[in-house]
Structure formats: structure tokens, C-alpha cells
C-alpha positions as MATLAB code, in Angstrom:
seq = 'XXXXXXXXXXXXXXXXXXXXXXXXXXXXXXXXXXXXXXXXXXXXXXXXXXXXXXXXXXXXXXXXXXXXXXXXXXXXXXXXXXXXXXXXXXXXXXXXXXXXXXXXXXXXXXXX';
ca = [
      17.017   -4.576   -1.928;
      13.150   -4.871   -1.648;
      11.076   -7.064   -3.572;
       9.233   -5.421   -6.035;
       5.359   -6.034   -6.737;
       4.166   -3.571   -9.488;
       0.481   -2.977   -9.571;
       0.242    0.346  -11.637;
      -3.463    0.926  -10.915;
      -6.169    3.738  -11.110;
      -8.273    4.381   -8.140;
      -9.666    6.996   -5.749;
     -10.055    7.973   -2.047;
     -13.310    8.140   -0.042;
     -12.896   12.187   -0.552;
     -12.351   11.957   -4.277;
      -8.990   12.378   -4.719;
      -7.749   10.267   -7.815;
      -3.848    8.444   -7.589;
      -2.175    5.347   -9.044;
      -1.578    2.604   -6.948;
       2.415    2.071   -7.902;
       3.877   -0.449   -6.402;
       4.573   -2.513   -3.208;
       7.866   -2.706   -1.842;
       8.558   -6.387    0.594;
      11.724   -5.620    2.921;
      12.352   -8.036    5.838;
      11.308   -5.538    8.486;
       7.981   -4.012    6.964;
       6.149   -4.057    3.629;
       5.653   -0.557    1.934;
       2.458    0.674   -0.644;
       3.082    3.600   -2.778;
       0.879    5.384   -4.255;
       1.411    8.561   -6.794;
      -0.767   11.443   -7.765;
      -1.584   12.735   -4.306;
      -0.358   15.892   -2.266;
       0.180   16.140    1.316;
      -3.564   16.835    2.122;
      -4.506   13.541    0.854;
      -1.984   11.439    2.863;
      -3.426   13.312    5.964;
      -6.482   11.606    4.447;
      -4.887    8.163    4.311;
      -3.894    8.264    8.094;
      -7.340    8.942    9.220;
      -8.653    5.869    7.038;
      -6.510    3.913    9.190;
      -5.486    1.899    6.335;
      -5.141   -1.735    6.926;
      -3.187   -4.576    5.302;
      -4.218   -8.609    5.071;
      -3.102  -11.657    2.977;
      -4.683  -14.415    1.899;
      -2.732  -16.707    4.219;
      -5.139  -14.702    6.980;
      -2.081  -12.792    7.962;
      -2.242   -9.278    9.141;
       0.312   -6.437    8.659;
      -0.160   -3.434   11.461;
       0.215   -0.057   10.169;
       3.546    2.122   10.786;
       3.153    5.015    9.517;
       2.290    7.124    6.376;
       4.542    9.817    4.890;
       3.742   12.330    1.760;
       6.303   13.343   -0.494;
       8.776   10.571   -2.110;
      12.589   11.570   -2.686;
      11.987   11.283   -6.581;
       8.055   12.083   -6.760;
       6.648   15.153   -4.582;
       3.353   13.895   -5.225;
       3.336   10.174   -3.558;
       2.498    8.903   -0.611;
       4.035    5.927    0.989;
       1.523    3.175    3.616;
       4.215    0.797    5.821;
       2.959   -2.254    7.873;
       5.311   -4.350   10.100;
       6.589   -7.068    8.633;
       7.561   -9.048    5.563;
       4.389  -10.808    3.938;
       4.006  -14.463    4.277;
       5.977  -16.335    1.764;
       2.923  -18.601    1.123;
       0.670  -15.572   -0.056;
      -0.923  -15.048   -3.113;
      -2.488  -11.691   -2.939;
      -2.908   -8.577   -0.400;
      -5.692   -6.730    0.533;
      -5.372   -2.584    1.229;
      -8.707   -1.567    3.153;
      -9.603    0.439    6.105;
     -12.123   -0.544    8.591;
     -14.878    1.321    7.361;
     -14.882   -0.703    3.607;
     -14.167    2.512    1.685;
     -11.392    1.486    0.151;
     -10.736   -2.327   -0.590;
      -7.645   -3.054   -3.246;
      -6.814   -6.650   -3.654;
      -3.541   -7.357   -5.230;
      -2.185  -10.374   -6.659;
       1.066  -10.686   -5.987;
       3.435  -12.475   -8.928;
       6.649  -13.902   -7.208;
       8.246  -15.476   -9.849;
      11.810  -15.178  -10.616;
      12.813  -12.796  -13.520;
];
């Protein structure tokens, strides 16, 4: 099972296209973003950004890949990066280079 980091968030793409920022899912081999509210056309969009991923340890996650369409949600689109995050971090950053999109999100790791 993943770990679960729920951010439910508003926000919106360089080209306009509005979507919630779900959730982040933390499995050993990669760490997933998912965001809902977008079709296929905008996670073409997400790929070009070139979306990148950074904690506040100074780690950074490489991007895998980027896939539209979630098994339970036809409109989401799901960002993986290599890699678990640091145990020691505090809060993620999703950008892309060009500082059109910047979402910092605190991440609360305590036990339920």
C-alpha cells in the first residue's frame, strides 16, 4: 500500500485548464501526483511542462511518465517521479522549469 498525502486543491494550467490537485501517492519505487478534472488534451499539456518534483531536504524526484485517464476517474491525470521521498521531508514542490506552475505541499506524516 502507498502512503497517502491528501492535498484536495484548486488550481490551473499555464493554458487555462482548471483541476484539483488530489492527492500524492509515496510507494518505495516512485512517488505519484494525481490530479482530477482534466481530459486527455490537458495531460498532453502536462508532459510538455516537463513537470518537475523537489523536497525540502533539496532532494529531486526525475519524472517517469504521465498518463490520462484513472481506472475509477476518466478525467485524471497521474505525474510519477522515481523514487520514494526522503523520510526527513516536510513538504514537496510540483513546478516545471519555466515557473508556470509552482505547488508546494506540506506533507503531514503522522500516524492515524
Amino acid at each position: 500500500m502507498p502512503e497517502l498525502i491528501v492535498v484536495q486543491r484548486r488550481a490551473v494550467l499555464p493554458g487555462g485548464a482548471a483541476f484539483v490537485l488530489s492527492f500524492v501517492e509515496v510507494w518505495p519505487e516512485q512517488t505519484v501526483v494525481r490530479l482530477v478534472g482534466l481530459d486527455g488534451s490537458a495531460g498532453r499539456e502536462l508532459r510538455e511542462l516537463r513537470m518537475t518534483l523537489t523536497d525540502d531536504t533539496g532532494a529531486e524526484y526525475a519524472w517517469r511518465a504521465t498518463s490520462s485517464g484513472g481506472m475509477v476517474l476518466p478525467d485524471e491525470v497521474s505525474v510519477g517521479f522515481h523514487g520514494p521521498l526522503a523520510e526527513a521531508a516536510d513538504w514537496i514542490v510540483v513546478s516545471d522549469p519555466g515557473g508556470t506552475m509552482d505547488e508546494r505541499i506540506a506533507l503531514d506524516r503522522r500516524p492515524i
